[in-house]
LOLOZA-757125 format. One record per residue: residue number from 1; residue in three letters; chain; y negated, z negated, x negated of N, C-alpha, C in turn. Coordinates in steps of 0.1 Angstrom, whole numbers, plus 5000, padded with zeros to 4 digits. Each point is the difference from the previous one (the first is absolute). Example, Ala and Ser with C-alpha at 12.3 -4.5 7.8 and 13.67 -1.06 7.14 Angstrom:
// LOLOZA-757125
(1; "ALA"; "A"; (5057; 4922; 4868); (4988; 5000; 5009); (4988; 5000; 4991)) (2; "SER"; "A"; (4989; 5007; 5004); (4989; 5000; 4991); (4989; 4992; 5008)) 
This chain:
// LOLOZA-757125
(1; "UNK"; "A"; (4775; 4937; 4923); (5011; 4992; 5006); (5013; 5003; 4993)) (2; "UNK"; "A"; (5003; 4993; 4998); (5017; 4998; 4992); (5007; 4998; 5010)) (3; "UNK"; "A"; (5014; 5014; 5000); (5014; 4994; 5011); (5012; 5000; 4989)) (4; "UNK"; "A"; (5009; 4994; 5003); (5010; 4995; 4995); (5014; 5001; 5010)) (5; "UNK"; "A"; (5007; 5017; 4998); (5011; 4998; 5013); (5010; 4999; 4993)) (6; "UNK"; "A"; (5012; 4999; 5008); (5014; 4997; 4997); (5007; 5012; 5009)) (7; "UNK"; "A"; (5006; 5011; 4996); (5010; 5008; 5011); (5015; 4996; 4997)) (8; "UNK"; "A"; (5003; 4995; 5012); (5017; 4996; 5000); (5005; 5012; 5005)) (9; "UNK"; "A"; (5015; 5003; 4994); (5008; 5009; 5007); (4999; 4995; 5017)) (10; "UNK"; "A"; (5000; 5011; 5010); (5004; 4997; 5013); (5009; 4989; 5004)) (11; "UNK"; "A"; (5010; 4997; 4990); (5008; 4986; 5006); (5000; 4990; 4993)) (12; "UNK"; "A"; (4988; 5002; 4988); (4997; 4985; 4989); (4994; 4987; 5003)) (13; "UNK"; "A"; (4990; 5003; 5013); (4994; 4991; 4998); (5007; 4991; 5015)) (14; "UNK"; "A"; (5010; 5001; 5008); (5003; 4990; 5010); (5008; 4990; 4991)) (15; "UNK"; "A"; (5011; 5002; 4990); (5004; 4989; 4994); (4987; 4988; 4995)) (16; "UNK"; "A"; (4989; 5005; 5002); (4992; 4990; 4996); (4993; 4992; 5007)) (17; "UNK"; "A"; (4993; 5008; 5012); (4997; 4994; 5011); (5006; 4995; 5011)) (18; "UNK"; "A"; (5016; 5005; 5007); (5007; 4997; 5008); (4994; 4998; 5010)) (19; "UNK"; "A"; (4992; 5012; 5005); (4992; 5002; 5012); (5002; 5012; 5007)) (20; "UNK"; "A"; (4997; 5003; 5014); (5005; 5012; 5006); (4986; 5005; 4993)) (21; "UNK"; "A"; (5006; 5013; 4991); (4986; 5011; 4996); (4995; 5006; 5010)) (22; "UNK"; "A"; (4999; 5005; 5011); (5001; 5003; 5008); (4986; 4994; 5007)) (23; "UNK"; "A"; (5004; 4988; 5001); (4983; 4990; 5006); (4987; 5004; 4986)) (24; "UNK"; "A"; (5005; 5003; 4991); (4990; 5005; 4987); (4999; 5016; 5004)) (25; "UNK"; "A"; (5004; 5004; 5005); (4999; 5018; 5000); (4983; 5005; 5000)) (26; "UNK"; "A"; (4992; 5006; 4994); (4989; 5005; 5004); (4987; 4986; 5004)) (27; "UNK"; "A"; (5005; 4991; 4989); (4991; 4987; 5001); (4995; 5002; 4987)) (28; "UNK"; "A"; (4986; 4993; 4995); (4995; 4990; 4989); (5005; 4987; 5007)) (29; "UNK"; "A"; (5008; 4995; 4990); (5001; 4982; 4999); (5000; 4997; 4986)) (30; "UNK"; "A"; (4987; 4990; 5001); (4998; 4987; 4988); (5018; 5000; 4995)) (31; "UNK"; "A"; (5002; 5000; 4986); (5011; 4992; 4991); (5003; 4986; 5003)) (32; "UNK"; "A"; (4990; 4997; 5001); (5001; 4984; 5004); (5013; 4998; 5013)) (33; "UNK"; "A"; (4990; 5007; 5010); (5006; 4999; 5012); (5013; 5006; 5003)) (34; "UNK"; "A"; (5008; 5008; 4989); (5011; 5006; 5003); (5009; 4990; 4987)) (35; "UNK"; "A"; (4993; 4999; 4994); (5006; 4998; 4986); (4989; 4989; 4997)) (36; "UNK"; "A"; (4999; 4986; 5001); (4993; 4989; 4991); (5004; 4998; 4987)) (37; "UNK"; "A"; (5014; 4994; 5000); (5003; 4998; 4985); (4998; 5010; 4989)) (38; "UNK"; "A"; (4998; 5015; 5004); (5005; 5009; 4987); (4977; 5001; 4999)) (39; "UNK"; "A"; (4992; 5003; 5012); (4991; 4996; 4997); (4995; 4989; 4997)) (40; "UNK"; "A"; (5004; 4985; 4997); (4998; 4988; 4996); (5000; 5003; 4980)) (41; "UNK"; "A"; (5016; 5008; 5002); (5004; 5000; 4983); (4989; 5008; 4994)) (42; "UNK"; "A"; (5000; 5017; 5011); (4988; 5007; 4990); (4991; 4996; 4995)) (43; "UNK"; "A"; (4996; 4995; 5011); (4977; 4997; 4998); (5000; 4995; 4987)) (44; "UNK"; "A"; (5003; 4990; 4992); (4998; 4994; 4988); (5000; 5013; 4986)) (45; "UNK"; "A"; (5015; 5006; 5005); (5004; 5010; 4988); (4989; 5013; 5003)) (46; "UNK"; "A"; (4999; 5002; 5010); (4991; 5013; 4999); (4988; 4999; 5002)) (47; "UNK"; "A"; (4995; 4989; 5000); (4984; 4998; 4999); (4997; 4999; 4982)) (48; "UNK"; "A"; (5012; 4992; 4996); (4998; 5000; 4984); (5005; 5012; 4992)) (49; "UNK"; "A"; (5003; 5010; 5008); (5005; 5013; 4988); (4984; 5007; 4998)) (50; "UNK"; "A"; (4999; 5002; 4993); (4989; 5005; 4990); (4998; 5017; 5004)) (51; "UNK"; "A"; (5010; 5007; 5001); (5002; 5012; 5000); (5011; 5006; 5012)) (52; "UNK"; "A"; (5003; 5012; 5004); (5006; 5005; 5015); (5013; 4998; 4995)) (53; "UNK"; "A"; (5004; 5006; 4982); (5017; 4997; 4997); (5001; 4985; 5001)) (54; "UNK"; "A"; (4995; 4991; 5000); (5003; 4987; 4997); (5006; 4995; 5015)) (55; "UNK"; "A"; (4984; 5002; 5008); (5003; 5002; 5013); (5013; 5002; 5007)) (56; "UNK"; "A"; (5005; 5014; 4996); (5012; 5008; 5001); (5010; 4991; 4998)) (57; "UNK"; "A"; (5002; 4994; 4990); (5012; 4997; 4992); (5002; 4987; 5006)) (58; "UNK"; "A"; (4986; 4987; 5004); (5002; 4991; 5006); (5007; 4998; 5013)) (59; "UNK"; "A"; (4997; 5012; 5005); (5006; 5003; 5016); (5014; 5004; 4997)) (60; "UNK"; "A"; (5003; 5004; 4996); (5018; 5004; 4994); (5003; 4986; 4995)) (61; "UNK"; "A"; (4995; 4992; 4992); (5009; 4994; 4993); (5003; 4987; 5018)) (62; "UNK"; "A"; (4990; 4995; 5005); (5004; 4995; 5010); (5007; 5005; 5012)) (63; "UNK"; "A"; (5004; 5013; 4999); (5008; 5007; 5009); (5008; 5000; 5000)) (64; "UNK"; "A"; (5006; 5003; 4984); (5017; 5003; 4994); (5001; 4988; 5000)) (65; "UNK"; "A"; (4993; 4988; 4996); (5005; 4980; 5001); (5006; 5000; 5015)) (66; "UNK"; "A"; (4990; 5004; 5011); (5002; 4998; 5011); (5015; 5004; 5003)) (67; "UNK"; "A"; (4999; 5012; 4998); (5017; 5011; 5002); (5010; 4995; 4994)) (68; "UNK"; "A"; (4999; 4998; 4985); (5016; 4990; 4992); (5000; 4989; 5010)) (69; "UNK"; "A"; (4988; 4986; 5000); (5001; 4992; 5004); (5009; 4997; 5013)) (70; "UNK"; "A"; (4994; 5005; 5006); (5008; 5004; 5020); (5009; 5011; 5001)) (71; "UNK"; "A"; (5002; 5011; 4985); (5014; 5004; 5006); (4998; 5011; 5007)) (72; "UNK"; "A"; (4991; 5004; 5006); (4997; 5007; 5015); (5004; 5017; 4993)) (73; "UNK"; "A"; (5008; 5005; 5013); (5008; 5012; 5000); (4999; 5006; 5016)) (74; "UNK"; "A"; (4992; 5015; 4997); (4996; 5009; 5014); (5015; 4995; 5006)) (75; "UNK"; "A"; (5001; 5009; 5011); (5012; 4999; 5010); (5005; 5013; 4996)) (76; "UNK"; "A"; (5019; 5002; 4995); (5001; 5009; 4992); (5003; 5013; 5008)) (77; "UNK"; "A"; (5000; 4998; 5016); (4999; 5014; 5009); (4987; 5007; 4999)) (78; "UNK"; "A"; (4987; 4993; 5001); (4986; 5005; 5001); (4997; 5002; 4984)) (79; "UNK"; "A"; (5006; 4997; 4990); (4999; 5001; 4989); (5006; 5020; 4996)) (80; "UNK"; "A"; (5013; 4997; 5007); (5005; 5015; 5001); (4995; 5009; 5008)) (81; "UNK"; "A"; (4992; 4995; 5012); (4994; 5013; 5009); (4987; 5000; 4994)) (82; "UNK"; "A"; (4993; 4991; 4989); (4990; 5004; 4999); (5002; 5011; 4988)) (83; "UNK"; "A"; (5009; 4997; 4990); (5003; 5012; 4991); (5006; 5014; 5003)) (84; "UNK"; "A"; (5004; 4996; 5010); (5007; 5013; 5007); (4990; 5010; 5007)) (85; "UNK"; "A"; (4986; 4994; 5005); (4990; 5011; 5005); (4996; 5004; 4986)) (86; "UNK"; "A"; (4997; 4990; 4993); (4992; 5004; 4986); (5009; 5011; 4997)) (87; "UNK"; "A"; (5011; 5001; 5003); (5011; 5015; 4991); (4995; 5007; 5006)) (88; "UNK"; "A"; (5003; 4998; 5015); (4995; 5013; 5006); (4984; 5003; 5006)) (89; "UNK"; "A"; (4994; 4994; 4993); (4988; 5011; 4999); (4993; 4991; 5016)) (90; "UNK"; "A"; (5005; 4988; 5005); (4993; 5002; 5014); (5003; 5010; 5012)) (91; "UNK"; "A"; (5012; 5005; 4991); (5007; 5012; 5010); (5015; 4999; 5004)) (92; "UNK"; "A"; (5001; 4990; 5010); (5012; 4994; 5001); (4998; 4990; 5018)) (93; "UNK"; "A"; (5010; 5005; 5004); (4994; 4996; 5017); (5010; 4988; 4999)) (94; "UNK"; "A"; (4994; 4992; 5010); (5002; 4985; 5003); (5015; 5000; 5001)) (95; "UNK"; "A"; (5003; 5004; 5007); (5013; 5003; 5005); (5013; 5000; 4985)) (96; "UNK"; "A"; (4995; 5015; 4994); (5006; 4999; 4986); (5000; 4989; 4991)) (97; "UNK"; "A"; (4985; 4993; 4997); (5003; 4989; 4992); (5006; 4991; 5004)) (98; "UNK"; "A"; (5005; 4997; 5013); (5000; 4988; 5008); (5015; 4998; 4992)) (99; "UNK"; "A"; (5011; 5017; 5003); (5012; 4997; 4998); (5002; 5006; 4987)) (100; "UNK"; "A"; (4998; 5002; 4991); (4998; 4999; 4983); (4997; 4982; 4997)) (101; "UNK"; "A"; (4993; 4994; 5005); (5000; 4988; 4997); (5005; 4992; 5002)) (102; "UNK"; "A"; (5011; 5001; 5015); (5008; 4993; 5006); (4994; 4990; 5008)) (103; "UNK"; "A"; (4990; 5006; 5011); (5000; 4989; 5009); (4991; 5010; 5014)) (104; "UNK"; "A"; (5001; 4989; 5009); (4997; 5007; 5009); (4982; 5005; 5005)) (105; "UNK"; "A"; (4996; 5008; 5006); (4987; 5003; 4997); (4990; 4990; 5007)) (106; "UNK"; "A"; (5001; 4993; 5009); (4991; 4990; 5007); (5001; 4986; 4991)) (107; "UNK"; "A"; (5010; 4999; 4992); (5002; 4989; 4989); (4989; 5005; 4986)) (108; "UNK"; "A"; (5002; 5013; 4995); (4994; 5006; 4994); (4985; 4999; 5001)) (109; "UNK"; "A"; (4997; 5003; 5012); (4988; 4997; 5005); (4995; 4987; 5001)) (110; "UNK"; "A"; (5010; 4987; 5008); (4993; 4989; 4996); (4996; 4996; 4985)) (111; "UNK"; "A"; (5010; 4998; 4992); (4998; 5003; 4985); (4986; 5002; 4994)) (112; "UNK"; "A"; (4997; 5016; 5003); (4987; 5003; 4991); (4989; 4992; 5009)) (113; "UNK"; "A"; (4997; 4997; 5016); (4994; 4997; 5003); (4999; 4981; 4995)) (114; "UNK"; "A"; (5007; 4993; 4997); (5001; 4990; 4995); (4995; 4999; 4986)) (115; "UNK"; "A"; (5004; 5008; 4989); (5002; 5001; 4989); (4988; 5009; 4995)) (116; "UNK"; "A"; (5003; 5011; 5007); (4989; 5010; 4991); (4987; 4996; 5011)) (117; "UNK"; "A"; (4999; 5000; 5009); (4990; 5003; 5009); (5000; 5007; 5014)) (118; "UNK"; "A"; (5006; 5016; 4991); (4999; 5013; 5006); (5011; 5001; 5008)) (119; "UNK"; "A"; (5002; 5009; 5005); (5016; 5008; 5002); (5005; 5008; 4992)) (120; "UNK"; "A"; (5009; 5004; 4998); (5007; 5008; 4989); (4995; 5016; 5001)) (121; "UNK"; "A"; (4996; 5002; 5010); (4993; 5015; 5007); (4985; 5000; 4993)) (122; "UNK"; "A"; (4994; 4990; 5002); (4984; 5000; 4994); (5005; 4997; 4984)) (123; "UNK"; "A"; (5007; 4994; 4996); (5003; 4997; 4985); (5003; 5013; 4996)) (124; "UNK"; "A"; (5006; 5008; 5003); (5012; 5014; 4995); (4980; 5008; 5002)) (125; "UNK"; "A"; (4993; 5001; 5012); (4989; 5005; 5000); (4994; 5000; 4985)) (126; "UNK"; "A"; (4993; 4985; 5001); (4995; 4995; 4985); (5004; 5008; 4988)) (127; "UNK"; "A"; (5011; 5003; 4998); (5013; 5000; 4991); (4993; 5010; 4993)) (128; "UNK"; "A"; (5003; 5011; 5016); (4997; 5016; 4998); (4986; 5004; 4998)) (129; "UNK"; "A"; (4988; 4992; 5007); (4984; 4998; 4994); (5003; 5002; 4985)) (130; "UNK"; "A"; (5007; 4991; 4990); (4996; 4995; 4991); (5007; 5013; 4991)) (131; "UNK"; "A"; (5010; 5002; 5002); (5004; 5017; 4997); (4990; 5007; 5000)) (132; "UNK"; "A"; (4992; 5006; 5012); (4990; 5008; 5000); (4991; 4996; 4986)) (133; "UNK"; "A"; (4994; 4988; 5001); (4992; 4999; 4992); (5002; 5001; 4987)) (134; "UNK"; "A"; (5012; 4997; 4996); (5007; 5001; 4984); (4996; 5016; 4997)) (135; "UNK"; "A"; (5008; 5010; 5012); (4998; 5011; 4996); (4983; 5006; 4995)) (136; "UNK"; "A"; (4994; 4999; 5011); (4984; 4999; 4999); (4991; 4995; 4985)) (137; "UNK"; "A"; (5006; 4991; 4996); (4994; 4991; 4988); (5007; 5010; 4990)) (138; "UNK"; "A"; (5007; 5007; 5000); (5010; 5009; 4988); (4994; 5015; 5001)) (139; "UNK"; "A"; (4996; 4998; 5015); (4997; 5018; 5002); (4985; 5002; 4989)) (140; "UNK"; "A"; (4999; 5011; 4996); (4986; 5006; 4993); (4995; 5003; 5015)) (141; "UNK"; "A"; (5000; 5005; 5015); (4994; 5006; 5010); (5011; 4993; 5008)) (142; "UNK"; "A"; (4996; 4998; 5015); (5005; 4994; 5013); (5008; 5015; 5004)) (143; "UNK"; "A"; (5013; 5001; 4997); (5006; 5009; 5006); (5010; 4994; 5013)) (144; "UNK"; "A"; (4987; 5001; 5009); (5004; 4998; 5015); (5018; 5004; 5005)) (145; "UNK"; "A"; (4997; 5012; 4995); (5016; 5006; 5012); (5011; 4995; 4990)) (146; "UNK"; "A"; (5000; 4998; 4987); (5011; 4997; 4994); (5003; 4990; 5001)) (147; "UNK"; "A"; (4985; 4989; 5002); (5005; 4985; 5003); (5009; 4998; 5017)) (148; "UNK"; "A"; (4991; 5010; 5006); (5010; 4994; 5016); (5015; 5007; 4998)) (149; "UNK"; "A"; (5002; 5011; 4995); (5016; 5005; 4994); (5005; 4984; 4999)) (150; "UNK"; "A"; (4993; 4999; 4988); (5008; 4990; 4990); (4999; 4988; 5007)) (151; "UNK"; "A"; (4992; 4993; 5008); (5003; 4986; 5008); (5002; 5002; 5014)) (152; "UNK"; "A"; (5005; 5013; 5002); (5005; 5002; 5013); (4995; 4997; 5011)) (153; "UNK"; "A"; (4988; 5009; 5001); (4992; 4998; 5009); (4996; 5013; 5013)) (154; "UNK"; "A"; (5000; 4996; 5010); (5001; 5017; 5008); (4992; 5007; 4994)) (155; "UNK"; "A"; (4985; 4996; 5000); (4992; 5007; 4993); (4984; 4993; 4997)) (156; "UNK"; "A"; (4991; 5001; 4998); (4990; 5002; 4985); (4995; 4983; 5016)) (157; "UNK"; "A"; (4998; 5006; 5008); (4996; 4989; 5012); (5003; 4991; 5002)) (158; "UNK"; "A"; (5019; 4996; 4996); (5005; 4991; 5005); (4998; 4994; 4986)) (159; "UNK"; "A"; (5002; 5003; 4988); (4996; 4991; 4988); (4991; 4993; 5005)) (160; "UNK"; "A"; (4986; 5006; 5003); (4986; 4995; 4998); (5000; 4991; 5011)) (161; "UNK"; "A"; (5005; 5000; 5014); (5004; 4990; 5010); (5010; 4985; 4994)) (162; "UNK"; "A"; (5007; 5005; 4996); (5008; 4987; 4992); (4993; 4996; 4992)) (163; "UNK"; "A"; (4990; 5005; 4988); (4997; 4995; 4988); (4986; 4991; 5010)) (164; "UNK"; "A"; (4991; 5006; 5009); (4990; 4994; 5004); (5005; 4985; 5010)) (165; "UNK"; "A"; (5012; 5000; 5011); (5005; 4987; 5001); (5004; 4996; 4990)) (166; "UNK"; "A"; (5004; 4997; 4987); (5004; 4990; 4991); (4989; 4994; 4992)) (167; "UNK"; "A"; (4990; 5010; 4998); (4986; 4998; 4992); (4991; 4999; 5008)) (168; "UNK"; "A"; (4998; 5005; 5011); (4987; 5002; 5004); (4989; 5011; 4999)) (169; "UNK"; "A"; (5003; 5007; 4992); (4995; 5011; 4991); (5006; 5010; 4999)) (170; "UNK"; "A"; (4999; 5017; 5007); (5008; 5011; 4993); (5001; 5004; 4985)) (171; "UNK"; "A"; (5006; 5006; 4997); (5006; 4998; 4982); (4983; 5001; 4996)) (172; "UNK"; "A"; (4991; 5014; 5004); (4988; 5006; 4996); (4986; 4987; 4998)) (173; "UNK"; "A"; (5006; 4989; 5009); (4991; 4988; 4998); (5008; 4992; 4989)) (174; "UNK"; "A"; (5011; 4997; 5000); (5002; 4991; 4995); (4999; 4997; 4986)) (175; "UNK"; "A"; (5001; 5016; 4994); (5001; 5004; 4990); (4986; 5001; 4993)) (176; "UNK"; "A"; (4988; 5003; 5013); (4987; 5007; 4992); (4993; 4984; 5000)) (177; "UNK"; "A"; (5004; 4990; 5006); (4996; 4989; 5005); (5003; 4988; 4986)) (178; "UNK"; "A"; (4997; 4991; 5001); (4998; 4990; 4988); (5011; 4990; 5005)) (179; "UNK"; "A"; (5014; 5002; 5001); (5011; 4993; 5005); (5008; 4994; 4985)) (180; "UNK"; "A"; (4990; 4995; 4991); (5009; 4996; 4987); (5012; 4986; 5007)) (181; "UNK"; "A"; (5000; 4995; 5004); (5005; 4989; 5003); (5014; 5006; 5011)) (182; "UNK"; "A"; (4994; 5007; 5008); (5015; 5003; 5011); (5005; 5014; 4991)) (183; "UNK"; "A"; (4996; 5006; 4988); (5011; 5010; 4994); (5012; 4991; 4993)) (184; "UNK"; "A"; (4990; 4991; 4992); (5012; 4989; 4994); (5006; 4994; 5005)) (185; "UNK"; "A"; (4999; 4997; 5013); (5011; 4993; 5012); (5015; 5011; 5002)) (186; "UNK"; "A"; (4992; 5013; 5005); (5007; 5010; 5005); (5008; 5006; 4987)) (187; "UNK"; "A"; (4997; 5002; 4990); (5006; 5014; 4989); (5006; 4987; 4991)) (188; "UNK"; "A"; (5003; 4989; 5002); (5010; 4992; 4998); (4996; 4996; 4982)) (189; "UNK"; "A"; (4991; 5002; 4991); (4997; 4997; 4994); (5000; 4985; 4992)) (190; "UNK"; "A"; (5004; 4998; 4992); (5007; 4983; 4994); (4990; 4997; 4986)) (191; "UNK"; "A"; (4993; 4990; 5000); (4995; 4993; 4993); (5007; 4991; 4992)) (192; "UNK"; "A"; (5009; 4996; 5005); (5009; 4992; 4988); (5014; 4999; 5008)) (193; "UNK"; "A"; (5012; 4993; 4996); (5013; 5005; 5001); (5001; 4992; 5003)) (194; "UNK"; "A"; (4996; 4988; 5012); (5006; 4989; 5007); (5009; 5008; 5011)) (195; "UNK"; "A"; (4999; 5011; 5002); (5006; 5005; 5016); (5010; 5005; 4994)) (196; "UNK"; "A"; (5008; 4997; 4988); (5013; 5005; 4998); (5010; 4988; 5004)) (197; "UNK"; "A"; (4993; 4986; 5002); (5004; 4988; 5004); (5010; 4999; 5013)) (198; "UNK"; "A"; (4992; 5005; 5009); (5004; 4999; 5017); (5002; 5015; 5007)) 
């Protein structure tokens, strides 16, 4: 079976759909059904690419037309809180980002819930998952106590309790387990440089 994904930065993809993400949270939905026209354009170009870069490149080229064409620009406060967790590691309380970005926190919160999906609490979570895993993919051995030091974690328990609600999986599965698809979600990994776009 052949898949074909697209990962948008957390606030790239509502300029496109202009939907509350939020009603998408923790769904499969058909492209069609969220998105007709961009699945109308694909089907033709990606049934005829010959190979996965072609593939690749067909899906970008109708993305970035889409993007110049329409102009479409994140919202520049969730644009700021979402780079502002990425500084800090996912370690940065609601509260603080709210007023570093200049706005108020239940605003903040409607925002990501419109926009991103999430709350800025489970986003900053994510953030800090994806930290862990960077470290882990670099380590030669899982050095447990340095990673909870270093992502600021009470201890070795509360990692494996956070990492298993976000995944499903404690690190010891996720890792020994055949998860090719949710590492390249998680450890932020880029196939090609459309995501420098949005």
């Amino acid at each position: 079976m052949n898949m074909l994904g697209v990962r948008f930065h957390a606030h790239g993809i509502f300029p496109f759909l202009k939907q509350p993400l939020a009603e998408l949270t923790d769904r499969v939905v058909a492209l069609e059904e969220i998105w007709p026209s961009l699945s109308n354009e694909l089907s033709p170009h990606s049934l005829a690419a010959s190979d996965d870069r072609q593939r690749i490149e067909s899906v970008e080229r109708v993305l970035l037309r889409l993007l110049h064409k329409q102009e479409l620009q994140p919202e520049p406060h969730l644009q700021n809180a979402v780079k502002c967790i990425s500084a800090n590691a996912g370690l940065i309380s609601i509260e603080q980002l709210a007023r570093e970005i200049g706005l108020g926190k239940r605003q903040l919160e409607r925002i990501f819930s419109l926009q991103v999906g999430v709350s800025p609490k489970h986003y900053a979570r994510i953030t800090r998952l994806q930290g862990i895993l960077r470290l882990l993919q670099r380590a030669d051995k899982f050095d447990w106590p340095n990673i909870v030091v270093n992502c600021r974690f009470y201890d070795q328990s509360h990692l494996t309790r956070d990492f298993k609600q976000l995944t499903g999986l404690t690190p010891t599965e996720f890792f020994g387990s055949d998860q090719t698809m949710a590492r390249l979600l998680l450890s932020g990994q880029r196939t090609t440089h459309f995501y420098n776009t949005c």
